[in-house]
C-alpha positions in Angstrom: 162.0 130.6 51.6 160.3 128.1 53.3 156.1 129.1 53.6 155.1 129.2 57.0 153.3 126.3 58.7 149.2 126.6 59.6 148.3 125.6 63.3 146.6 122.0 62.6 145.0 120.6 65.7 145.5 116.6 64.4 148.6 116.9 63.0 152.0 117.7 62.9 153.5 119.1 59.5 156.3 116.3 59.9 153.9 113.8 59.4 153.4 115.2 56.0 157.2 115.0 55.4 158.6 113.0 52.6 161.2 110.3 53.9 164.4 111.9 51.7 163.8 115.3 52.8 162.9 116.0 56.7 160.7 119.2 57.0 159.4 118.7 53.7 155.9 118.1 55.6 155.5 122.3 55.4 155.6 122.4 51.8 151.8 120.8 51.6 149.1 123.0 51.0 147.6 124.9 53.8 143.8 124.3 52.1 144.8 120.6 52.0 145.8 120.8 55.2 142.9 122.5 56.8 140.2 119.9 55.0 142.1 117.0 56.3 142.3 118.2 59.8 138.4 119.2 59.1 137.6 115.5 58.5 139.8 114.3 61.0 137.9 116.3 63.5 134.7 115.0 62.2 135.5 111.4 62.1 136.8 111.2 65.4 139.5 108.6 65.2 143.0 109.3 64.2 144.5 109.4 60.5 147.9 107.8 60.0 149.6 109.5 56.9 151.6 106.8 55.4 152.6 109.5 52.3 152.3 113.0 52.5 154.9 115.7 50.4 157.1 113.9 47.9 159.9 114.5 46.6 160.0 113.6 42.6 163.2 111.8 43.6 160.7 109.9 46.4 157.6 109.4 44.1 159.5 107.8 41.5 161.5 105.7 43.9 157.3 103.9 45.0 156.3 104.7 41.4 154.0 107.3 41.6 152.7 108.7 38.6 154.7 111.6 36.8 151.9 114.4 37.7 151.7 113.4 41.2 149.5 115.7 43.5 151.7 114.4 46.3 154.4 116.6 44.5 153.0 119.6 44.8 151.8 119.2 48.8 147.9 118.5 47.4 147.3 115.0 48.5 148.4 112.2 51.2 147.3 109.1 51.8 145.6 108.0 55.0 146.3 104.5 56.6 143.3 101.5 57.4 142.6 98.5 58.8 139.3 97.5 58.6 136.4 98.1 56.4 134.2 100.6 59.1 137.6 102.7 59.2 137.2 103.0 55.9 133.8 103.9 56.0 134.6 106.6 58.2 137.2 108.2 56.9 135.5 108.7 53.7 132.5 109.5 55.0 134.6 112.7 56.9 136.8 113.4 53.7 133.6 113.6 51.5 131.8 115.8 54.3 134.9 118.4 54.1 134.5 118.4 50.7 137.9 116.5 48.7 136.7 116.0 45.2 139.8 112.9 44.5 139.7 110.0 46.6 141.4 106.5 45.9 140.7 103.6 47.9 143.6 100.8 48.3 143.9 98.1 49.8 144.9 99.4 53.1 144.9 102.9 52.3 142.8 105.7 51.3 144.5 108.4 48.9 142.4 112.0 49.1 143.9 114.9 47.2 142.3 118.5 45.6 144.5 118.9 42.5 142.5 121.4 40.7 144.1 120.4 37.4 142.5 117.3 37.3 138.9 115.4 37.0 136.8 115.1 40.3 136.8 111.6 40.6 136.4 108.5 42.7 138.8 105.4 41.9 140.1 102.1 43.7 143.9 100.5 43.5 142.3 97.2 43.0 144.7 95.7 39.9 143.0 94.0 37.0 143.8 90.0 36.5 143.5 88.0 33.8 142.3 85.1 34.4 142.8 81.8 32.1 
């Protein structure tokens, strides 16, 4: 039985989909959902999703981690280009109230697994240097 899709007035639940498996997009969590439209509303420029729902077959396919939140519809990851987009997304996202947020490169990862740590982390990749 497929769970019945919230009203969202930023997004569409296929933007949530995973790639391998269209319509996948309703499967996220409807609190998720209605904090991410929150802070959308609040930052007042659009979000591109770049990930949303995954598959496991998906998440290990761009190595996510085993435990993913994306796998169980609790987390997506918003596109950026510039550091003051940045700024205000997580300014919005922290507003609403997500207690996970990544920061990447050109991405910004919020989720509200409940089974793990509040915490705040970056992508940035340790080198060693010679």
């Amino acid at each position: 039985m497929k769970p019945n899709p919230i009203h969202l007035s930023h997004f569409a639940h296929r933007e949530f989909d995973s790639p391998d498996a269209p319509g996948s997009g309703v499967q996220m969590s409807g609190q998720f959902l209605r904090m991410l439209d929150e802070a959308r509303d609040r930052a007042g420029i659009p979000f591109v999703i770049t990930s949303g729902y995954r598959t496991v077959a998906h998440n290990a396919q761009v190595g996510g981690v085993a435990d993913s939140s994306h796998t169980r519809g609790l987390a997506a990851d918003i596109a950026y280009s510039r550091p003051r987009t940045l700024g205000v997304i997580l300014r919005a996202v922290y507003a609403v109230g997500f207690p996970r947020v990544g920061i990447g490169p050109d991405f910004l990862h919020v989720d509200i697994d409940s089974g793990k740590p509040v915490a705040i982390w970056d992508y940035v990749e340790t080198r060693h240097v010679a």
